[in-house]
C-alpha positions in Angstrom: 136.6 89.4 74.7 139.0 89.2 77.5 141.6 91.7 78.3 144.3 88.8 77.2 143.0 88.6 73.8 142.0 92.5 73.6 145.3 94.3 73.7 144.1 97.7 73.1 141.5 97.8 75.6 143.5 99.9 78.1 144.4 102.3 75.1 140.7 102.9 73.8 139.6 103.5 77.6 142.2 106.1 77.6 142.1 107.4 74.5 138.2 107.9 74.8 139.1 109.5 77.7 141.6 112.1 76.8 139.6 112.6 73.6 136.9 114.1 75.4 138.8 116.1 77.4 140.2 117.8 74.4 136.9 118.5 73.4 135.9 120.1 76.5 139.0 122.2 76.5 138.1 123.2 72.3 135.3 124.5 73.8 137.0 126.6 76.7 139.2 128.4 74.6 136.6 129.1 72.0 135.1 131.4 75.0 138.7 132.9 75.2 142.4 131.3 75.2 144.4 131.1 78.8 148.2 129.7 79.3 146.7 127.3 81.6 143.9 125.4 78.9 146.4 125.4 76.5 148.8 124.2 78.4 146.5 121.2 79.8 145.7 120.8 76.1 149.4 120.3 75.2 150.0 117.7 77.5 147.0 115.5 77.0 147.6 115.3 73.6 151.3 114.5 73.9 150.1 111.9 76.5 147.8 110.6 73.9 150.6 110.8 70.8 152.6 108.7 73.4 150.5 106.1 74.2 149.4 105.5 70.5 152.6 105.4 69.6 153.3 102.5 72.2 150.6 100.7 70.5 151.5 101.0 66.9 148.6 103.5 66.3 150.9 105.4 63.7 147.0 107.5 62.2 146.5 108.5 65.9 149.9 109.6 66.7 150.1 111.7 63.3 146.1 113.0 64.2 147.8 114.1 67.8 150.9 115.3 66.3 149.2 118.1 64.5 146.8 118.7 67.0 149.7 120.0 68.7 150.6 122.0 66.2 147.3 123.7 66.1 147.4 124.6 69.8 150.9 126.0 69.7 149.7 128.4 66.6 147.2 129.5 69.5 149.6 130.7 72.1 149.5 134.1 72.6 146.5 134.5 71.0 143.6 136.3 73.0 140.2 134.9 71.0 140.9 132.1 68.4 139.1 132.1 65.3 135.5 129.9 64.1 137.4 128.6 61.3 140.7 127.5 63.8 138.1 125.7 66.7 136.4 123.9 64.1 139.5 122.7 62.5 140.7 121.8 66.2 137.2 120.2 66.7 137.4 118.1 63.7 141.1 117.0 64.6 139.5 115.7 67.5 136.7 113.5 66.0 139.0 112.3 63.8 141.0 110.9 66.9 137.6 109.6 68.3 136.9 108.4 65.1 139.9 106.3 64.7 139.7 104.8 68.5 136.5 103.8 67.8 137.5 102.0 64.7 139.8 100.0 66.8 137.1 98.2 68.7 136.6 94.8 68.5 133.5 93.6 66.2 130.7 92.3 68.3 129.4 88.8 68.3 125.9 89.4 67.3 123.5 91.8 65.9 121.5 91.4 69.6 124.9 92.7 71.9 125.0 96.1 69.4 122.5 98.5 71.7 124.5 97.6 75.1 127.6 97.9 73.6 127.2 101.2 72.5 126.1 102.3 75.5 129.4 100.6 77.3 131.3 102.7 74.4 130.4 106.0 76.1 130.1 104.7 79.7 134.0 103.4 79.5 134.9 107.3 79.3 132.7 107.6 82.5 135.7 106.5 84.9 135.2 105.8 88.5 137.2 109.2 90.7 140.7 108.6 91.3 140.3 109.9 95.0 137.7 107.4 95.4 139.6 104.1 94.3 142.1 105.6 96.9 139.7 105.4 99.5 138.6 102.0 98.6 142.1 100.6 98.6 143.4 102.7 101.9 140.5 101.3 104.0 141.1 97.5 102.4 144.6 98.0 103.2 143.7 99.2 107.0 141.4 96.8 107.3 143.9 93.5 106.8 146.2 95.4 109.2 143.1 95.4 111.8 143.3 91.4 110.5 146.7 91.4 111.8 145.5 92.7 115.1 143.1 90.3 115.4 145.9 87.4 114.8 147.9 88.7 117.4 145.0 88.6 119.5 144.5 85.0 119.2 148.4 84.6 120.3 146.7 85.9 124.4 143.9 83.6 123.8 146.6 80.6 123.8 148.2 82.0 127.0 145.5 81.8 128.7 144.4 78.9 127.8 147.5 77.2 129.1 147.3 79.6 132.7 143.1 78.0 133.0 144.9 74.5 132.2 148.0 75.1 134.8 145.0 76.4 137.6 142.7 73.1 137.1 146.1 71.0 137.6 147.0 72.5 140.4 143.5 72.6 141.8 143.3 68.6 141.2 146.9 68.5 142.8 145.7 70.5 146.0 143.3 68.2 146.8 145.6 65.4 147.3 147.9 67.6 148.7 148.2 68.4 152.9 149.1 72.2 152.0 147.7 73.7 148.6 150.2 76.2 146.7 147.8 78.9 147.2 151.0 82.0 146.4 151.4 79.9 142.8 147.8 79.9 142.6 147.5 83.4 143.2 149.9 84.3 140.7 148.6 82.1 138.1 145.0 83.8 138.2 146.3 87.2 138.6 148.4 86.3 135.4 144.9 84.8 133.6 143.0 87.9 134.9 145.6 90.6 133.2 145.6 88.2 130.1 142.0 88.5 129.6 141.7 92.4 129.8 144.3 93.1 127.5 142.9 90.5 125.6 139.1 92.0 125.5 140.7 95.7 125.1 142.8 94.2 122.0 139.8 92.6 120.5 137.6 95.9 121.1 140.4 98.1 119.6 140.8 95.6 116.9 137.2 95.3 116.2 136.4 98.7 116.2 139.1 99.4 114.0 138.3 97.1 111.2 134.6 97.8 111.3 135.6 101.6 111.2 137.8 101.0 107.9 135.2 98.1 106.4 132.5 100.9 106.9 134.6 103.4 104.8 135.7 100.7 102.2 132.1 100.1 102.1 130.7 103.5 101.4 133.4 103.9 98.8 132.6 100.5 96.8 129.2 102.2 96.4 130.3 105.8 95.3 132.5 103.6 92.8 129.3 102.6 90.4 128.4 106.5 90.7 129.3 109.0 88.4 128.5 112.5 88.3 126.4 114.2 86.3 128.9 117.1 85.0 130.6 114.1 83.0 128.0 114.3 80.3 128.2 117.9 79.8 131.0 118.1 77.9 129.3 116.0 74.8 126.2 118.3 75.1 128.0 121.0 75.3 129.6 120.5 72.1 126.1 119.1 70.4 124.7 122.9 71.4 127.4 124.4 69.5 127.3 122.2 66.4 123.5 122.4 66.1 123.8 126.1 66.6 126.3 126.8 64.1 124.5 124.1 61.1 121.3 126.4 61.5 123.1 129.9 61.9 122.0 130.3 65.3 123.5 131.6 68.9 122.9 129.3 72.2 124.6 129.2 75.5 124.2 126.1 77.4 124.1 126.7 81.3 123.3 123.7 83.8 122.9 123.1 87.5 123.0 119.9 89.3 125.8 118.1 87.6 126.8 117.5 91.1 123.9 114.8 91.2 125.5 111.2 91.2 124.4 108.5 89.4 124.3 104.7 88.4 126.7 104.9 85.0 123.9 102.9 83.0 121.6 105.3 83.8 123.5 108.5 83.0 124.4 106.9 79.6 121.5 106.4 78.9 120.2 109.4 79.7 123.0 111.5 78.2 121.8 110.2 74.5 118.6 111.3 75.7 119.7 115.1 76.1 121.7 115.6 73.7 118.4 114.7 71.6 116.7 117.5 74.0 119.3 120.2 73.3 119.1 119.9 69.1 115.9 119.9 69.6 115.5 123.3 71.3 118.2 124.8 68.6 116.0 123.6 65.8 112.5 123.8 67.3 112.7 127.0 70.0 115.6 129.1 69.5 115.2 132.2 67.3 117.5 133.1 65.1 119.1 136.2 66.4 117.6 138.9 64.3 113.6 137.6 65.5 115.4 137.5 68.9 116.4 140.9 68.8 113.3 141.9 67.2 111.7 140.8 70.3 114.1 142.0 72.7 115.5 139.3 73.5 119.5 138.5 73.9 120.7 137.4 70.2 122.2 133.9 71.9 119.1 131.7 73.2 119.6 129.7 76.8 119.4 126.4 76.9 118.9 124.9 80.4 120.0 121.2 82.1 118.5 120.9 85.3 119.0 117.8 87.5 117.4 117.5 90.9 116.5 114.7 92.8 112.6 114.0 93.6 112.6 111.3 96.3 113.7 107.9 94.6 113.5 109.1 91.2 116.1 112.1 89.1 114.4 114.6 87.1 116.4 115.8 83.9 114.8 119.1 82.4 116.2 120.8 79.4 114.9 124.3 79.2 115.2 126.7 76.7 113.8 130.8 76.3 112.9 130.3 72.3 109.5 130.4 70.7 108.0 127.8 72.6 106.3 124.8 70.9 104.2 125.6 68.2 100.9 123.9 69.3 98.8 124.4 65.9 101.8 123.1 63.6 101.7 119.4 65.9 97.6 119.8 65.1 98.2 120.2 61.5 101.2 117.8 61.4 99.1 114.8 63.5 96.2 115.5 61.0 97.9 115.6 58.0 99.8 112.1 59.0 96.4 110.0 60.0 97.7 109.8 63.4 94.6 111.1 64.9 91.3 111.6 62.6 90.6 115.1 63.8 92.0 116.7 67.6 89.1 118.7 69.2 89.7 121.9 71.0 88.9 120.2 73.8 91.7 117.7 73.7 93.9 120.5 74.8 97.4 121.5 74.6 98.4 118.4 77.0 97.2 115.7 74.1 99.1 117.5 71.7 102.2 117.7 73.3 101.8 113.8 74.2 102.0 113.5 70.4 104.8 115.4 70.4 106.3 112.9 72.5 105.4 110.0 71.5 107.5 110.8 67.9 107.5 110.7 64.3 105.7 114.0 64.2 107.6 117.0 62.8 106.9 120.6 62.9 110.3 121.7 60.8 109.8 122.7 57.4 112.9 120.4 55.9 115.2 118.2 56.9 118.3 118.7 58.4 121.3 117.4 60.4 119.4 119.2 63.4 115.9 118.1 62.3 113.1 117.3 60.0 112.5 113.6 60.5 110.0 113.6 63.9 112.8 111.2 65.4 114.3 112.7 68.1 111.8 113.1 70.5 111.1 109.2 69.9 114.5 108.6 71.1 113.9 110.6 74.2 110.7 108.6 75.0 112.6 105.3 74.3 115.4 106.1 76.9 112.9 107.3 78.9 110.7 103.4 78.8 114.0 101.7 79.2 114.4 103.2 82.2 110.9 102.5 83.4 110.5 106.5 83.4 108.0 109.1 82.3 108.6 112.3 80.0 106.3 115.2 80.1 106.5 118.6 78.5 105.5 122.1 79.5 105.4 125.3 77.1 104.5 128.8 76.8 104.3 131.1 73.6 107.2 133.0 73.1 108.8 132.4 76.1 110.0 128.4 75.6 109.7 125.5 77.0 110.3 122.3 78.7 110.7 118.6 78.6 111.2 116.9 81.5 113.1 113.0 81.9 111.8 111.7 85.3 113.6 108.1 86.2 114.0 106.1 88.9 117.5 105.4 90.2 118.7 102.4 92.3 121.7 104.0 93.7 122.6 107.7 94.3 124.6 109.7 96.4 124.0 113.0 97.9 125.1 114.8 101.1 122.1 115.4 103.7 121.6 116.4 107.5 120.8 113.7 110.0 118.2 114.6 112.3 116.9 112.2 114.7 113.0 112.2 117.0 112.5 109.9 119.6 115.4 107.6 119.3 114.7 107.2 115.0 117.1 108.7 112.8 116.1 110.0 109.1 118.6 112.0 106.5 116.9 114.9 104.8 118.6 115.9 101.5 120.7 119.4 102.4 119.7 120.5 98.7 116.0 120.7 100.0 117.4 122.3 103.3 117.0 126.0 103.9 117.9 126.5 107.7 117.6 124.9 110.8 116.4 126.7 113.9 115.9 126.3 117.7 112.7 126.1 119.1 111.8 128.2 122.1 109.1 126.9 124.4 105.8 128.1 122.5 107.4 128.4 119.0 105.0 126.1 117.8 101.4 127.5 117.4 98.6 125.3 117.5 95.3 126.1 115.1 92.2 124.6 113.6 94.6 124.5 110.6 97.4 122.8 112.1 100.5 123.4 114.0 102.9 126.2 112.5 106.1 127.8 113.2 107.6 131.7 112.3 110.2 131.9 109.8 111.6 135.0 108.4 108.2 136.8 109.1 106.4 134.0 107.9 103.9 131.3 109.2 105.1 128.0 107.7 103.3 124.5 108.7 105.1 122.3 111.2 105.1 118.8 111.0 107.1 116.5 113.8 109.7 114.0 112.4 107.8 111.2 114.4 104.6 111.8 112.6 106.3 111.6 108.8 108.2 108.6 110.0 104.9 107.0 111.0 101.6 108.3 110.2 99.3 106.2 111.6 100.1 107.3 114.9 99.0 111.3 115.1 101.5 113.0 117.5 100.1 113.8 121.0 100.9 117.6 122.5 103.3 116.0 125.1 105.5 114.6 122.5 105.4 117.7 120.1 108.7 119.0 122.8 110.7 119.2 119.9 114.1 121.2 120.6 114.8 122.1 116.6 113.1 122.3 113.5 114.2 121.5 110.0 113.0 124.4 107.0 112.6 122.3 103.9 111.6 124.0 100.6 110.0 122.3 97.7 108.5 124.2 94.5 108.8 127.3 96.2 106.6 125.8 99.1 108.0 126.1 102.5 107.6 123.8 106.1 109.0 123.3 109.4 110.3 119.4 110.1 110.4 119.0 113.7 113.3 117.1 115.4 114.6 116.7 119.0 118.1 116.7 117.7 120.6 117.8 114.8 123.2 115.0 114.3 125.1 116.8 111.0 125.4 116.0 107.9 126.7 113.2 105.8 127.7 112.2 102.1 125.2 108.8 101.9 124.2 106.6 99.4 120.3 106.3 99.1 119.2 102.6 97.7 115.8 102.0 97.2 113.1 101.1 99.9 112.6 97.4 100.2 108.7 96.3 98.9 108.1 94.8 102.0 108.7 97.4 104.0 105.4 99.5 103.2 107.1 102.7 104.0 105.7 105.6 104.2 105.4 108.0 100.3 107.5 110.7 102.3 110.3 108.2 102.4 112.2 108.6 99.5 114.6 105.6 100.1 116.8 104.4 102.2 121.0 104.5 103.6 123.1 102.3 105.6 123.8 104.1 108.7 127.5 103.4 110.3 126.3 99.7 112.2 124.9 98.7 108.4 120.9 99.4 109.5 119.1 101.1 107.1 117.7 104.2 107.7 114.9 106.4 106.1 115.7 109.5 103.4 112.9 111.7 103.7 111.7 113.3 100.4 111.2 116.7 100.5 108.0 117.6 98.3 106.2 114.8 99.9 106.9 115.9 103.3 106.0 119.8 102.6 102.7 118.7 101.3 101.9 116.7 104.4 102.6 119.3 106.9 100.1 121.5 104.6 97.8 118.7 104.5 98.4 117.7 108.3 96.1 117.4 110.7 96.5 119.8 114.2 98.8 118.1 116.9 96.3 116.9 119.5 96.6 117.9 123.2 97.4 115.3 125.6 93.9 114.5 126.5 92.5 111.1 126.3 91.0 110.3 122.7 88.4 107.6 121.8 89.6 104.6 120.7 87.6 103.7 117.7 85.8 100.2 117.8 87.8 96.6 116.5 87.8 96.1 112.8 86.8 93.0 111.7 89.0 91.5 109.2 87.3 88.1 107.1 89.4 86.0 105.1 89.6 82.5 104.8 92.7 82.5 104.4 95.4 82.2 107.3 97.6 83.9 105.9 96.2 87.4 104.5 94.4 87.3 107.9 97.8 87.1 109.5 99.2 90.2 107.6 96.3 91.9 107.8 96.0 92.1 111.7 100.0 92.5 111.7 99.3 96.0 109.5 96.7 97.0 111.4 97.6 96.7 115.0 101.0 98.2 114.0 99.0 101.1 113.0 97.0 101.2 116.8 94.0 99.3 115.8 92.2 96.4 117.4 91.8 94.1 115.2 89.5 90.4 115.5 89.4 87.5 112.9 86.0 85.6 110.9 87.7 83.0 108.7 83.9 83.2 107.0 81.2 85.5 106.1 79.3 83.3 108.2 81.3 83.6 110.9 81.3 87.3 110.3 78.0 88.0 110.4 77.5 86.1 113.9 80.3 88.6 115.0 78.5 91.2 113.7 75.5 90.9 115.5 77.3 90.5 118.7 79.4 93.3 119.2 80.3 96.7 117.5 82.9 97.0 115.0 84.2 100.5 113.3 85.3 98.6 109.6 84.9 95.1 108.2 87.5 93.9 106.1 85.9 91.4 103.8 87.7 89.1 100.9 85.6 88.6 97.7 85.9 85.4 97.1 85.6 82.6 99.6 83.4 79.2 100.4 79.8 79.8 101.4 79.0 83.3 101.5 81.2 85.7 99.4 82.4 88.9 100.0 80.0 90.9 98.0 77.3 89.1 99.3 78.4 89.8 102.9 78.5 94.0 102.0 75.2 93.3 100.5 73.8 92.1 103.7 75.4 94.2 106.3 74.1 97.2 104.5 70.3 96.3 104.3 70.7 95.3 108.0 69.7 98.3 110.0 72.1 97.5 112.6 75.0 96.8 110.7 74.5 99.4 107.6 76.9 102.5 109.5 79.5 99.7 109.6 81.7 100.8 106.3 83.6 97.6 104.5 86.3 97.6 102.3 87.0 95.1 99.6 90.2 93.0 99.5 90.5 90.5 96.5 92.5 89.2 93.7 90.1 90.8 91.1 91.0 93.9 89.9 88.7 94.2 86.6 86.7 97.6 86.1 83.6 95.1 86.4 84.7 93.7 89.3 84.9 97.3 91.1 81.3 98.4 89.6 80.1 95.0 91.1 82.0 96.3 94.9 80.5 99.6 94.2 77.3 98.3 93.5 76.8 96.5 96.6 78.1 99.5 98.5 81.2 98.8 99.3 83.5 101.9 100.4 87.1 101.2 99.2 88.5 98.1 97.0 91.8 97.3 97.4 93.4 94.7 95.0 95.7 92.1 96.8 98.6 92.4 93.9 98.7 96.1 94.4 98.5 96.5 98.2 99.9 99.4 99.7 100.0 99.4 103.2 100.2 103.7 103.4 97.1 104.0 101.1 95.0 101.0 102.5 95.9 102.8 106.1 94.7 106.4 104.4 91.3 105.0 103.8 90.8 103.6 107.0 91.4 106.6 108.9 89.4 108.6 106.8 86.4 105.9 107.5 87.1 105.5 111.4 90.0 107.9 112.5 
């Protein structure tokens, strides 16, 4: 329906809005009453009242009305009681209860699921300082236009002054005397013309790129949101939960800073607020067994966002019970789900019931619980989104579920650091310090290369070797002037850069397929000229520098032999030798096994590449025979083919093949692993 024919559009988005803010601000003054809250209270409810009463909304103006009588009877009040919040509270869905009535009937049964999801996203409002950005920089931008007009203004001088010289040059040469004094003037004219005509255009060009940049990097913060938005719902969810069961919770959460694709948080929002009635019903105590087990009478409830390189991770943690592990056995048995779980099955097969749904543990049904649903839901969200869920628990002491998703868009703030001329951003939330490297700081081991940090030997790795792998980092090049401490699960490592270029609010998209980059790059940003630039992902790069190999000294290393890659096809030979001399190999061609073979016999090779399936002699056949040649049989190959069956791979195996690589599932970093593990 078009805005035209849906008057109340602007009033719902508003009123949606405002009604959520009351019930963030219920919830403030349950924890104690201020001037200020109520005060903010007061006047978004008269600004509601108002603008229902514009519309005609008479039941939401009356609903407002003595709303604000409520939260007058509240002034000078230090604590309000249950009994008033939850009168307050139910005021308030009221209100929601009538916008909501007032939106329009969908057209068919299919549109229901994404409209309800636009129902709670539509309170998820872009931020105002934001749009200001956006329309500032549009608006400098088109004077920068301007410029550019004006600009054009000295292009038209001088074209006249070049068109005034060549007459005057034709007319000199049928002339005794030239006017060379008019002449003079007219190219001094033309000369000052065209310099304040390039320094114009330069100013003018500069400028508008400057402000398109900015407009740019706020039309992408625009579809973010961030995260804290949701809190408010599952704040109140904890409280209701808590209070149908007779139980005490506080909800505490970190990383609501975390910006996200609207969709995504909406959908994940209906996911928590599954998570956090869950841990009321299923983990936390009531608060006698809590004291009884010295614990605090409220339980904790934890929301946890943090970013893991192109994907967001959403834990909800709570300090109840924990999961009880023999009641999912009991339930999963009783059902038919599975015959009979073994002891060996382990706690991780029972919790993937868990998760999968329609199991319950509770002993009735309730508003909270009872019907093995709500986990369901969570694993739904979770395969809309193309993510994974996964739980973690401990006997009295609680537990975990974690959301991981992938996101196409994000924004966080990072430090730019740049090696050899490349530039990467490195996410300041995985950022501990940044230090100067003396000459010697770095100490080279059997282990690898390592740094000193607070008493500490952490692993080193240079910025050059994450960025590219396949090219180990010589001694000479190791010069690096600073070095980046990035922590990750409580894991620590040294990043090293040759310079610190600060730090930046980007907006990470997603690597490109083609781009084969590296599994330490976590995605990519625009840098200021619009070329994208590498986020590096801080748990994968802490576990290379453990797993790195030493730096090498500068002296010479052998260059293992060409591999041979066969394929009759052009074209995968093409990208094949284009992959592998990017990664320092040399690289020759067979367009046959045949032709391999003949190769072969020839001339040393360190790896043959070898497709499956081609005329004549096949791939497997090929392997086959390089193996039971004596010559040939320390020659390792590697399989590359369209089959991927399990058959298929027993066959490669068979014939001795030492990796298979599937053509629809290539992945340049892992085919590039095994071959450096085979020749170095």
């Amino acid at each position: 329906m078009t805005p035209a024919k849906d008057p109340l559009r602007f009033f719902r988005i508003e009123a949606r809005e405002i009604s959520e803010e009351l019930g963030r601000g219920a919830l403030e003054i349950e924890r104690g009453i201020t001037p200020e809250t109520v005060g903010r209270l007061m006047r978004l409810a008269h600004t509601l009242k108002g603008a229902a009463s514009v519309v005609k909304q008479r039941g939401i103006a009356n609903l407002t009305h003595a709303l604000e009588d409520a939260l007058v009877a509240l002034e000078g009040r230090e604590r309000p009681s249950r009994a008033t919040i939850d009168a307050i509270l139910a005021n308030i869905d009221a209100i929601a209860a009538e916008v909501e009535a007032l939106t329009p009937a969908q057209p068919s049964p299919a549109a229901v699921p994404e409209a309800t999801a636009d129902e709670y996203l539509s309170g998820l409002s872009a931020d105002p300082g934001e749009l200001q950005a956006l329309m500032r920089g549009i608006a400098e931008a088109t004077v920068q236009l301007h410029g550019f007009r004006e600009a054009t203004l000295l292009v038209e001088q001088a074209r006249d002054l070049s068109r005034a010289l060549a007459g005057g040059a034709q007319k000199a040469s049928r002339a005794i005397a030239a006017p060379e004094a008019r002449q003079r003037q007219l190219i001094e004219d033309l000369s000052r013309l065209l310099a304040e005509l390039d320094q114009r255009l330069r100013t003018s060009a500069d400028q508008t790129e400057r402000e398109l940049r900015h407009s740019r990097d706020a039309a992408d913060r625009l579809h973010l949101i961030a995260c804290h938005t949701a809190f408010g719902a599952l704040e109140r969810a904890v409280r209701d939960a808590a209070q149908a069961l007779g139980k005490k919770a506080i909800l505490n959460f970190r990383g609501g800073d975390v910006r996200l694709d609207a969709k995504i948080l909406g959908l994940v929002h209906r996911a928590l607020v599954q998570l956090v009635r869950n841990a009321i019903a299923h983990g936390i105590e009531a608060p006698t067994e809590r004291v009884a087990v010295a614990k605090p009478e409220a339980g904790r409830i934890e929301i946890e966002i943090t970013r893991r390189g192109n994907r967001i991770a959403f834990l909800c943690s709570d300090d109840g019970r924990g999961i009880d592990l023999e009641a999912i056995r009991r339930a999963a048995e009783a059902r038919g789900i599975v015959p009979q779980i073994a002891e060996a099955s382990g706690d991780a097969r029972l919790l993937d019931l868990l998760l999968e749904g329609g199991l319950s543990t509770a002993e009735g049904v309730t508003e909270a619980s009872g019907r093995g649903v709500g986990l369901g839901v969570v694993r739904e969200v979770a395969a809309i989104l193309k993510g994974d869920v996964s739980a973690r628990t401990a006997k009295g002491e609680g537990s975990t579920i974690e959301i991981l998703v992938p996101v196409s868009l994000a924004a966080l703030e990072a430090l730019l650091v740049e090696a050899k001329g490349s530039v990467a951003a490195i996410p300041i939330t995985a950022t501990r310090r940044t230090v100067w490297l003396a000459p010697g700081a770095v100490s080279l081991t059997a282990d690898g290369a390592s740094i000193l940090d607070e008493g500490k030997i952490i692993p080193f790795i240079p910025l050059t070797e994450i960025l590219d792998p396949a090219h180990p980092t010589e001694m000479s090049e190791t010069e690096m002037t600073a070095a980046v401490v990035i922590e990750s699960d409580s894991r620590r490592a040294a990043i090293g850069v040759h310079r610190l270029r600060g730090t930046a609010d980007i907006v990470v998209r997603p690597t490109p397929p083609l781009a084969h980059a590296s599994s330490i790059v976590a995605g990519i940003y625009l840098d200021p000229n619009g070329m994208p630039q590498p986020v590096i992902e801080s748990e994968a790069a802490v576990a290379a520098a453990l797993c790195s190999n030493p730096i090498r000294n500068a002296s010479i290393r052998r260059r293992p032999a060409p591999i041979l890659v066969i394929d009759d096809s052009l074209t995968t030979r093409m990208l094949e030798q284009s992959i592998l001399e990017s990664a320092g190999y040399d690289v020759e061609l067979a367009s046959s096994a045949e032709e391999a073979l003949g190769k072969a016999r020839k001339r040393r090779y360190s790896l043959f590449m070898v497709d499956v399936e081609m005329p004549g002699m096949d791939g497997l056949t090929f392997v086959e025979t390089t193996r039971a040649d004596p010559k040939l049989n320390m020659v390792p190959a590697i399989l590359v083919t369209s089959r991927g069956s399990a058959e298929d791979r027993q066959r490669g195996a068979d014939v001795g093949a030492y990796g298979y690589v599937v053509k629809s599932e290539f992945d340049q970093g892992k085919v590039l692993e095994i071959i450096r593990e085979l020749v170095g």
